[in-house]
C-alpha positions in Angstrom: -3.4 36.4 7.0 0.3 37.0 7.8 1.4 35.9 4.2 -1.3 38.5 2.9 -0.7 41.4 4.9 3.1 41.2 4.3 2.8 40.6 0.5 0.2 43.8 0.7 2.4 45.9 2.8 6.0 44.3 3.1 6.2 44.3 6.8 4.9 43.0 9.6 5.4 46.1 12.1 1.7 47.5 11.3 -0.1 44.0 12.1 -2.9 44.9 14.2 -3.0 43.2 17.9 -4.2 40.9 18.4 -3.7 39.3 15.3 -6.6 37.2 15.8 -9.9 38.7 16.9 -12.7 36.4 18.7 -15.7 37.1 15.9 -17.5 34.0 17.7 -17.6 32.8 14.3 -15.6 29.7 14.8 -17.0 26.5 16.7 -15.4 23.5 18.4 -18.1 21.4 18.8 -19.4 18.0 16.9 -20.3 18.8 13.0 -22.8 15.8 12.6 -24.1 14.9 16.3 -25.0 16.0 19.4 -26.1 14.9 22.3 -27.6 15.8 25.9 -25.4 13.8 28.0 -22.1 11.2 27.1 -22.4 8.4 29.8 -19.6 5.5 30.1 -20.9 2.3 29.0 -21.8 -0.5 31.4 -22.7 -4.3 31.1 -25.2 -5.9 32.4 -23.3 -6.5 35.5 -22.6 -2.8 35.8 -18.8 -3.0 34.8 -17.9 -0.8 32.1 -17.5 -2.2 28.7 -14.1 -1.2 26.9 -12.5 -1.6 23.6 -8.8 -1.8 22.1 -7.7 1.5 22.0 -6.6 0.6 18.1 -3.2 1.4 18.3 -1.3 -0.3 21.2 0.2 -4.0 20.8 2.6 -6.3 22.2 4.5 -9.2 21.0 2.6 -12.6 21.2 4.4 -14.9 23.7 4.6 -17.7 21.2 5.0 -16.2 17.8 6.7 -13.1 18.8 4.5 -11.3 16.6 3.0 -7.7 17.2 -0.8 -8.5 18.2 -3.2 -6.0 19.6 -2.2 -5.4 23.3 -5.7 -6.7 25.4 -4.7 -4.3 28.7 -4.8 -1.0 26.0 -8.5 -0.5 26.5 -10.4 3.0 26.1 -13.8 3.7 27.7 -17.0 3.3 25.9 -19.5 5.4 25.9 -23.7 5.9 25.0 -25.2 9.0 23.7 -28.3 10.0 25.3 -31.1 12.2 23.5 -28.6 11.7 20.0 -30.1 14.2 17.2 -28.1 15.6 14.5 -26.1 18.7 14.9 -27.7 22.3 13.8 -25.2 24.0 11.7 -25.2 28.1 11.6 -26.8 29.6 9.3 -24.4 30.1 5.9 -25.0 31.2 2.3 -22.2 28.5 1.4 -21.0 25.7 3.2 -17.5 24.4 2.0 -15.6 21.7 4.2 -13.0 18.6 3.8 -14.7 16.4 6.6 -12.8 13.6 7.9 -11.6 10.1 5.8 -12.9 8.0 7.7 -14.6 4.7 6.1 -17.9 2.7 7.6 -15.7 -0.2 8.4 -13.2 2.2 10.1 -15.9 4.0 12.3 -16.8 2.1 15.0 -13.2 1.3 15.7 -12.0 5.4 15.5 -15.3 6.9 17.1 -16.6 3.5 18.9 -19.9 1.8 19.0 -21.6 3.8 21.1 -21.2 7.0 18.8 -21.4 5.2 15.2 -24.8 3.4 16.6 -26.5 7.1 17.6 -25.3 9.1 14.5 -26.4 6.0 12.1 -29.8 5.8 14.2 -30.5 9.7 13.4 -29.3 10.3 10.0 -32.4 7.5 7.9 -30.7 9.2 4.5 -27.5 7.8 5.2 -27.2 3.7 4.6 -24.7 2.3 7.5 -22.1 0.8 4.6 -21.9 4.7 3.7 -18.5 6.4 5.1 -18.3 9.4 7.7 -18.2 11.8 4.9 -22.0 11.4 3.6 -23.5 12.4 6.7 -21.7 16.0 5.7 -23.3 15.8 2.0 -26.6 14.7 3.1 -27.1 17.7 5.9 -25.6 20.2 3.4 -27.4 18.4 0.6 -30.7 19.0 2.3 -29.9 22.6 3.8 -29.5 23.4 0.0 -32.5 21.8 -1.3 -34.6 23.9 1.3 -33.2 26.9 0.0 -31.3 27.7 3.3 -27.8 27.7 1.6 -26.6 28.5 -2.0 -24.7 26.0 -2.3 -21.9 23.7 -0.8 -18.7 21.6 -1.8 -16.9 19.1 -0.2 -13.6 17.3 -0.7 -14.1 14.0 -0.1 -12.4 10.4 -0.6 -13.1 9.1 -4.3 -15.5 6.5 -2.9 -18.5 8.9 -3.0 -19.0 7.2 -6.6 -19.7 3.5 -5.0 -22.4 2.2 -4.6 -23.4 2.3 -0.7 -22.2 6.2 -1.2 -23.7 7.1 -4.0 -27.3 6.5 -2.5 -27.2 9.4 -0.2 -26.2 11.8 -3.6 -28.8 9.9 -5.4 -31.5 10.8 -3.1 -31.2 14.1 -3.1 -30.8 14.1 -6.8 -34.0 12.5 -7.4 -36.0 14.5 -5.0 -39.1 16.7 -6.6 -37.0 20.1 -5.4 -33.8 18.1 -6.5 -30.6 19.1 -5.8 -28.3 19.5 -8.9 -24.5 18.7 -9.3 -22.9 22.2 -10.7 -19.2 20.9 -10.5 -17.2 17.7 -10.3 -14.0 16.3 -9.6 -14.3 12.2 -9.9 -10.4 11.4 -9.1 -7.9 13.7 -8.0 -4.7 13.1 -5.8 -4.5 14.3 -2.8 -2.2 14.2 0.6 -3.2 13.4 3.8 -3.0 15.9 6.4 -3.4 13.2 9.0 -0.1 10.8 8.0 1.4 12.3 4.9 -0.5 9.5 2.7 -1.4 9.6 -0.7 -5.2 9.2 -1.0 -7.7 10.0 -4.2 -10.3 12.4 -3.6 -13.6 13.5 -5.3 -14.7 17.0 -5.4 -18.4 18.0 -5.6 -20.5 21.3 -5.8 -24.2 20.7 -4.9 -27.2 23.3 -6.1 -30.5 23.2 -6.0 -33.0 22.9 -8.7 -32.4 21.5 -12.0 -28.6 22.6 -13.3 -26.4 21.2 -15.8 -23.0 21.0 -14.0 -19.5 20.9 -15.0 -17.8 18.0 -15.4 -13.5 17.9 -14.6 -12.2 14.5 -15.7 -8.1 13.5 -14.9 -6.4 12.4 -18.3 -2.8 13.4 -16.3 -1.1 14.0 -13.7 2.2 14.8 -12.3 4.0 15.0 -8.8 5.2 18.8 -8.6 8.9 18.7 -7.8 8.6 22.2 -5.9 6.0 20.8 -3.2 3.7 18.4 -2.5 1.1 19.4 -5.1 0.2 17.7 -8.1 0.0 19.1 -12.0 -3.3 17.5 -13.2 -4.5 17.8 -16.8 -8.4 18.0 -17.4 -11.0 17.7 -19.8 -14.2 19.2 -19.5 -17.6 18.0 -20.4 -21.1 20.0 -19.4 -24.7 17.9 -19.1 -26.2 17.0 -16.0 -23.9 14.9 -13.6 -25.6 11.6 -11.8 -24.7 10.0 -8.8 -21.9 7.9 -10.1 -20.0 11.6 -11.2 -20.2 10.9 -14.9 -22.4 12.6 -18.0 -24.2 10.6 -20.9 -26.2 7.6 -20.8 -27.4 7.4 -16.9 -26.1 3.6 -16.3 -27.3 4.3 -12.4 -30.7 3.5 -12.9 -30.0 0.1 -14.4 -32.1 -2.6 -12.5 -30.4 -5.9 -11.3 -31.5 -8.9 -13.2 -33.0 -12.0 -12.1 -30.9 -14.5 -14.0 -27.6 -12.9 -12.9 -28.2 -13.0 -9.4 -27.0 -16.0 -8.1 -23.8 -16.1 -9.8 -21.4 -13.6 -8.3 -20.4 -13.6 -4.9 -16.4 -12.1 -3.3 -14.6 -15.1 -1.4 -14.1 -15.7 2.3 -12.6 -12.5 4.4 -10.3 -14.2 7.1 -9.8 -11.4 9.7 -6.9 -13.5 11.3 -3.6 -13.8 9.4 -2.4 -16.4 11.3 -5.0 -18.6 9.1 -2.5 -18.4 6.7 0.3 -20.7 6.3 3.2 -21.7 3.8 3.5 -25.5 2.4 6.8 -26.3 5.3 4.3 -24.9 8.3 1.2 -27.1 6.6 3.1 -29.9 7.0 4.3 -29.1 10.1 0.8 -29.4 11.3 0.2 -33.0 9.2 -0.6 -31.7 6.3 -0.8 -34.6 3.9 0.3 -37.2 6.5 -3.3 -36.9 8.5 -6.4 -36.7 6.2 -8.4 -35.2 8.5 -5.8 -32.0 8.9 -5.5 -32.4 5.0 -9.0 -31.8 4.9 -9.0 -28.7 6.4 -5.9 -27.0 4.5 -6.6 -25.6 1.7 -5.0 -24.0 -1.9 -5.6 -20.0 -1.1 -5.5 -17.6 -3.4 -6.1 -13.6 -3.2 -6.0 -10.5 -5.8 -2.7 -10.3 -5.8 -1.5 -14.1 -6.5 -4.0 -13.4 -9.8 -2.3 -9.7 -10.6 1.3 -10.9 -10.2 3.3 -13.7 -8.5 1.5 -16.2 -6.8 2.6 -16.5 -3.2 1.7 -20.4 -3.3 0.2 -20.3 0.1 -2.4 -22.7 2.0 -5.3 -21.6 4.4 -6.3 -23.3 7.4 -11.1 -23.5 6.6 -12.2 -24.9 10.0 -16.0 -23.8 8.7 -18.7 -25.6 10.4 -16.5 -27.3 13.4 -16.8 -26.2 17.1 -14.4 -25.1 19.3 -14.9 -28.7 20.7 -15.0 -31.0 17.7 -11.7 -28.4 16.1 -9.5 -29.2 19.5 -10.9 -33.0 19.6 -10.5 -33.8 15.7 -7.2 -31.7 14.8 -5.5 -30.4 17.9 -2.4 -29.4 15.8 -4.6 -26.8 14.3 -6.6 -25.8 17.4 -3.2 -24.9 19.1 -2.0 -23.4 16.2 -5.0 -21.3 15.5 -5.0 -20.4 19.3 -1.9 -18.9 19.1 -1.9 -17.2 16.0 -5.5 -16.0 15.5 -7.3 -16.0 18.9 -5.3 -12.6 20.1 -5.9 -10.6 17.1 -9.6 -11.7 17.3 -10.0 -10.8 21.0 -10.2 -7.1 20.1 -12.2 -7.3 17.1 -15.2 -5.1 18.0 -17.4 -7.8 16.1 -19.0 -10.1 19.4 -19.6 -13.0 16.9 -15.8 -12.9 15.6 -14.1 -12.3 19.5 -16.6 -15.6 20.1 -16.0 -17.9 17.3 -12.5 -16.5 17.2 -11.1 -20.0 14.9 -13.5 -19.6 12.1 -13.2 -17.0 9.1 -14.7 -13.7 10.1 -16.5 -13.9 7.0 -16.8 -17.6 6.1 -19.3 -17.1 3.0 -22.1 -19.8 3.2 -23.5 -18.6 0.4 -20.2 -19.1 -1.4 -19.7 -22.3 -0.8 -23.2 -23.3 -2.2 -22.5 -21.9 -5.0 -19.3 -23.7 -5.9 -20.2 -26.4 -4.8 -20.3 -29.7 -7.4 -18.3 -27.4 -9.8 -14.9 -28.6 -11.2 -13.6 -24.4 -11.3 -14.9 -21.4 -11.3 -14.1 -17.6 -12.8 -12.5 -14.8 -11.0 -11.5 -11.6 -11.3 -9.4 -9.3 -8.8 -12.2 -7.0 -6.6 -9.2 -4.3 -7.3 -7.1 -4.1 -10.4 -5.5 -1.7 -13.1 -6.8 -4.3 -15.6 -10.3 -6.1 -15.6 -9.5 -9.6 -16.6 -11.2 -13.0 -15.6 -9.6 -16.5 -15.1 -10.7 -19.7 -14.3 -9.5 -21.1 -10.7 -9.6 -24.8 -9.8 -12.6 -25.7 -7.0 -10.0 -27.1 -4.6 -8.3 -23.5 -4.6 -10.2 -21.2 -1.8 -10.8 -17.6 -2.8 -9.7 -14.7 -0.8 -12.5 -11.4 0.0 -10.2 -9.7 -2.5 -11.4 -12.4 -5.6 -14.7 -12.0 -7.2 -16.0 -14.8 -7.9 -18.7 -15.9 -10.6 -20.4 -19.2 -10.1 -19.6 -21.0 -13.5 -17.1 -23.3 -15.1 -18.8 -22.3 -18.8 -16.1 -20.4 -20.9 -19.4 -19.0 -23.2 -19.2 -16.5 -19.5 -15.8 -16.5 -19.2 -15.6 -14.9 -22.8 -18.5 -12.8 -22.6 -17.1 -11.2 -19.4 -13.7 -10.8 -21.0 -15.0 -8.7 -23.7 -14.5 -4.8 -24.3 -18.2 -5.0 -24.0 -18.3 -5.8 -20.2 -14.8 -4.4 -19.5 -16.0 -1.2 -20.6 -19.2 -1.8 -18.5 -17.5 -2.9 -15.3 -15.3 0.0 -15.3 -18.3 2.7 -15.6 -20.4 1.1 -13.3 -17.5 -0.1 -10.8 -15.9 1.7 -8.4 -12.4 3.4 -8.4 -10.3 2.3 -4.9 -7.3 5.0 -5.0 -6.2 5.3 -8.7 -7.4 1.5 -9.5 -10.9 0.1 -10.9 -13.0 -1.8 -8.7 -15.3 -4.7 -9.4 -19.1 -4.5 -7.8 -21.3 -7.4 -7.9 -24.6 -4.9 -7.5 -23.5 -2.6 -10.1 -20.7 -4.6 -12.8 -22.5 -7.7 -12.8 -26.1 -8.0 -11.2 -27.5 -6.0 -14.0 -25.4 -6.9 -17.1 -27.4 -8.1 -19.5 -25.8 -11.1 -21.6 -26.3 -11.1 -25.2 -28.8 -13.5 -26.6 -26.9 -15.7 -28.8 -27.1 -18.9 -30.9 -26.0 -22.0 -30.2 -23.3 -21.2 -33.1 -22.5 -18.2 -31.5 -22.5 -19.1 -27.8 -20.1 -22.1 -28.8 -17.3 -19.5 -30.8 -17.5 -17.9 -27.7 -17.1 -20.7 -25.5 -13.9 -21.9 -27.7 -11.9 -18.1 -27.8 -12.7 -18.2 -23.7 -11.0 -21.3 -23.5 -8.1 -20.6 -26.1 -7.6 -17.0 -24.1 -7.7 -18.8 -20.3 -5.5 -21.6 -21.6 -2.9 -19.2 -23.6 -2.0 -17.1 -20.1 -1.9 -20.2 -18.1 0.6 -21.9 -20.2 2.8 -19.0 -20.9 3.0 -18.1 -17.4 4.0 -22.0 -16.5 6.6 -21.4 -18.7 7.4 -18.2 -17.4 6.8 -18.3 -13.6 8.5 -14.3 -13.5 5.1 -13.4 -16.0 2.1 -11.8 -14.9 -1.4 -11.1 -15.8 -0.7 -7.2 -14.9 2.5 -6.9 -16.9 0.8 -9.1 -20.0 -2.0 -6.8 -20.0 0.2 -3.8 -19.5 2.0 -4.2 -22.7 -1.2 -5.4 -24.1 -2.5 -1.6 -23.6 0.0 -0.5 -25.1 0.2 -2.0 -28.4 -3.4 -0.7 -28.7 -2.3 2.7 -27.8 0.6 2.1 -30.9 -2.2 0.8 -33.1 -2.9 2.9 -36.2 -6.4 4.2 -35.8 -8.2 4.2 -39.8 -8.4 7.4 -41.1 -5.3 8.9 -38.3 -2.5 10.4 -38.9 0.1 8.8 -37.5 1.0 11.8 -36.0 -1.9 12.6 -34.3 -2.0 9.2 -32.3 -1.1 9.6 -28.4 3.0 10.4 -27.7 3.5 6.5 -26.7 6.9 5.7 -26.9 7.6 2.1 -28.4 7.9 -0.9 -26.0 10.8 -1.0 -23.8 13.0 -4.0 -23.7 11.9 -4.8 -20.6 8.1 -4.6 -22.2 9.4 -6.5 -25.5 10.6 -9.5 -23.2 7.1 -9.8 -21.6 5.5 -9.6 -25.1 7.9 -12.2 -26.5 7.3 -14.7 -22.8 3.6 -13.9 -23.3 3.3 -13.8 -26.8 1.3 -11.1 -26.4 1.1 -10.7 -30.3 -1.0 -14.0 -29.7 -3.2 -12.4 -27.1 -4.4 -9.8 -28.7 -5.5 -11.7 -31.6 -7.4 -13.6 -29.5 -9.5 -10.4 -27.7 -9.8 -8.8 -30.9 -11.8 -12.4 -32.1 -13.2 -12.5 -29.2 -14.5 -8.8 -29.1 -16.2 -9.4 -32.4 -17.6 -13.0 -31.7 -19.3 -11.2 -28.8 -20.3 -8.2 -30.5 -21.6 -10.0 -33.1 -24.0 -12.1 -30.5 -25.4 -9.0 -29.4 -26.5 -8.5 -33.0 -24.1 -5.1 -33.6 -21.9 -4.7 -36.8 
């Protein structure tokens, strides 16, 4: 107001006082929940239950590490009479609600709160973040024709899967609600701590609308401020839940015959799991079987995107607490100290219990590799979508996808423009980078149907492409997948397109000699031959020209 009325009148000696007027038009209350009465949590002894307050720690007496300090406890609380919060009437409803991800909001708002919203809000899955229970109220407050329309600023994940329901629902509805506008991926700075974050933005109206569509081709960091210079193009049709116009890949079914086969590794929620080759065999690694046994070869997204940190996991699945200190005490101590304190504030009963296993050990997994010699994988999170084998004694990490084969017919399919194009329309974008889903990427890709001739010139360019990276990064240990595949976008980008003027191609300047000495260690050249065959052969077995 102050920036206004100066500009207007070029002083500030006829500001009114006071400058800010109570209109009663501004609320500090809950936006999505409210309650009758907060009461402080008690056991069933009537002592009141706690939890880590999230940010306080203290160096662990043995490792010296920062863990989670056990004495920084907060109050918990219950919510009694929960029902969702009535908003004042508005003919538009624009907001920025908080950042806040399901698997962040039991620990920020505690369990007590996250249980009573989730129990009133049926629209809203619990893997959906804080954000959706905004867009569904507005959502619906549009639909019944008691607002305009809203928009929201919200974090880029609105297009995954577990978000994308609540938008979904509203857009199939028999009064639907339309999307008018659309922002997929735009960068943004956090209020909060200064950090860089990707947002979507979304303009909901009801009835049946074709919308506006805003897709990022570039962007720049101003270098007056902390803005950014984005460059658009702009498409109009009717925008589904996944933010895109064309062919409506969201109501794609999952297929039977794909549904045993993916699956993301174990999620260890305990670095001290973690241990280099000197600490291994510190603890008997390869001098005692039965600690042998239970080190493994670990591997996780980024050992597959760049350098491999050549790291072994401690995998005490299936063992008590009993037969893990009786049968390999070195690890029981060693676990004890290194996981058990970060585990004893894990809001998760079952991991602050069996505080030695993997938080998420993955049965399921394990049954599925299990008699295989390897296996493919792909990083859950990369700039590029590639897929590698990985040998069956190496154990995945939660941020590998895995898919249950050692056939390289899959491995090429899967490697093909055809699903790398697929998985990064029906995946998910984390920040600026593509994300892999089993539900959406690979659950309902349909295969070709190829011959025996075909399926076998598929099998042999899968295993020529696996074997090719392998062997030139073995010879190269300073090469990876990411830079390969970087220079590997670029020569297409220099490619003359048929019937293009050079001139008209993209401004791409020519490799760098930093880029020509990762196409020479690569032999990139090489590479691209062999997705270009590979692109046909797969093409071809889905009968196109």
């Amino acid at each position: 107001f102050l920036q206004w009325h100066i500009r207007t009148h070029g002083t500030v000696s006829s500001v009114p006082e006071p400058i800010l007027r109570n209109h009663h038009n501004i609320e500090c209350r809950d936006a999505v929940l409210d309650w009758d009465e907060r009461k402080p949590m008690v056991d069933e002894e009537g002592q009141p239950v706690t939890r880590w307050d999230g940010r306080t720690t203290k160096p662990n007496p043995v490792t010296g590490q920062e863990v989670p300090d056990p004495e920084a406890r907060v109050q918990a609380y219950t919510y009694t009479h929960p029902r969702p919060a009535q908003w004042p009437e508005a003919d538009y409803i624009v907001g920025n609600p908080p950042f806040i991800g399901a698997k962040l909001i039991i620990e920020a708002l505690g369990e007590g709160y996250a249980f009573a919203l989730r129990a009133i809000h049926s629209n809203v899955p619990d893997s959906a973040d804080l954000v959706m229970f905004w867009w569904d109220k507005a959502a619906e407050l549009v639909r019944e024709g008691k607002v305009k329309r809203f928009g929201f600023i919200t974090t880029n994940s609105l297009r995954q899967t577990f978000n994308r329901k609540v938008v979904q629902h509203h857009l199939g509805q028999k009064n639907p609600l339309s999307l008018a506008f659309a922002i997929p991926d735009h960068p943004w700075v956090d209020s909060a701590d200064g950090a860089a974050v990707r947002v979507a933005m979304t303009v909901g109206v009801a009835g049946i609308e074709v919308g506006q569509l805003h897709q990022k081709v570039d962007e720049r960091a101003s270098e007056q401020d902390e803005a950014y210079e984005v460059t658009f193009t702009r498409s109009t049709g009717k925008i589904y839940s996944d933010l895109t116009i064309g062919a409506n890949l969201t109501g794609v079914y999952a297929l039977q015959s794909n549904g045993n086969l993916g699956n993301r590794g174990v999620a260890l929620f305990g670095s001290g799991f973690i241990v280099s080759r000197d600490e291994a065999a510190s603890l008997g690694y390869g001098k005692d079987a039965a600690v042998s046994n239970r080190i493994k070869e670990y591997r996780n997204g980024r050992d597959i995107t760049q350098s491999s940190r050549d790291v072994l996991v401690i995998d005490l699945f299936n063992l008590s607490e009993v037969e893990l200190r009786a049968e390999v005490p070195t690890l029981y101590q060693h676990v004890f100290a290194n996981v058990k304190p970060e585990r004893d504030t894990n809001n998760r009963e079952s991991r602050r219990k069996n505080w030695w296993l993997f938080g998420e050990p993955n049965t399921k997994l394990r049954e599925q590799l299990h008699g295989l010699g390897r296996y493919i994988v792909t990083p859950a999170t990369s700039k590029h979508r590639f897929f590698t084998f990985l040998d069956s004694s190496i154990l995945p990490d939660d941020a590998l996808f895995t898919i249950a084969t050692d056939d390289a017919y899959h491995l090429g399919v899967l490697s093909s423009a055809v699903h790398v194009h697929w998985a990064l329309r029906q995946g998910a974008i984390l920040g600026p980078t593509p994300r892999y889903i089993k539900s959406s990427c690979l659950e309902n890709f349909p295969f070709p149907a190829a011959t025996e001739a075909q399926q076998a010139r598929i099998r042999e360019l899968g295993e020529q492409l696996d074997a090719h990276r392998k062997r030139q990064q073995a010879q190269h240990p300073e090469l990876t997948m990411t830079g390969m595949y970087n220079v590997l976008e670029k020569l297409r980008q220099l490619e003359v397109v048929p019937g293009q003027a050079r001139d008209d191609r993209l401004d791409v300047a020519p490799l760098s000699p930093k880029e020509k000495q990762i196409y020479d260690q690569g032999l990139v050249g090489i590479l691209k031959q062999l997705h270009d065959e590979l692109d046909a052969a797969v093409a071809e077995a889905y009968g196109w020209p």
